[in-house]
C-alpha positions in Angstrom: 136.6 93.0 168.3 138.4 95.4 170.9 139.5 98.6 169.7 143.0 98.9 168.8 145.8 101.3 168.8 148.2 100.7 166.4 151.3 102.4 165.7 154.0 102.3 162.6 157.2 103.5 163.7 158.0 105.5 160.2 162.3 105.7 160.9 162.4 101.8 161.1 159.3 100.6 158.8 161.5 99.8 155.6 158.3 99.4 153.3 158.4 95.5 152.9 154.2 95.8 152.8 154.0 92.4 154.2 151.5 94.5 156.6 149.5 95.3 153.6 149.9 92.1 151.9 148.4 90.0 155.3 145.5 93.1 156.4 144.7 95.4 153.0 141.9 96.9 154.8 144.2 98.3 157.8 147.6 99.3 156.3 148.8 100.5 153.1 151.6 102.4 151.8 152.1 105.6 151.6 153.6 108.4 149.1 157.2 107.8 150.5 156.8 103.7 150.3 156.3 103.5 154.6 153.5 101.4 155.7 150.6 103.7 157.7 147.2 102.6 159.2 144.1 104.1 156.7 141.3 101.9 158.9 142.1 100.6 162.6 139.2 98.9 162.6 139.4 97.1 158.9 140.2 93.6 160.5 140.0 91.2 163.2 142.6 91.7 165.6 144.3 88.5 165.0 145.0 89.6 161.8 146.3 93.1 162.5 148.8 91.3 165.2 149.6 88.8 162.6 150.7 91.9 160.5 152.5 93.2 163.0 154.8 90.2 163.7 154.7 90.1 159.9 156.9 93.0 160.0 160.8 92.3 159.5 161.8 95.2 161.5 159.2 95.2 164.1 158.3 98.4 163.3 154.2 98.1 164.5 153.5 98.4 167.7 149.4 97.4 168.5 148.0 98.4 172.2 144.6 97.1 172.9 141.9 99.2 174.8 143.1 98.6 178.7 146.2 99.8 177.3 148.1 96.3 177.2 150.9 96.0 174.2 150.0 93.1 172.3 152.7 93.4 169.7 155.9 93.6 170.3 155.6 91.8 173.2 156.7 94.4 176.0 160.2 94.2 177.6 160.2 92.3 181.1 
């Protein structure tokens, strides 16, 4: 398991939780109803790019260690 950076972008997370509902162990939702990372490492990473994508409004952004975005997939 590489060590992930992940990112919620709080002005375009709506608070669907579908983040929380596919990896509980990495997100959850805070006071105001936006999604934000309580454990990085609280999954395997195919789950916590699933939840990414699981997002509606893209609004997790994941980075693995040699700094290569996973999710979204970066612009070309």
């Amino acid at each position: 398991m590489a060590k992930l950076s992940i990112t919620v972008n709080k002005t375009r997370c709506i608070g669907s939780g579908d983040c929380v509902e596919t990896a509980p162990a990495v997100f959850q939702l805070d006071d105001e109803g936006k999604s934000e990372v309580v454990n990085a490492s609280g999954a395997d990473d195919s789950i916590i790019v699933s939840a990414a994508r699981s997002c509606p409004v893209k609004a997790i952004t994941v980075v693995d260690e040699a700094g290569v975005q996973l999710f979204p997939p970066p612009k070309k």
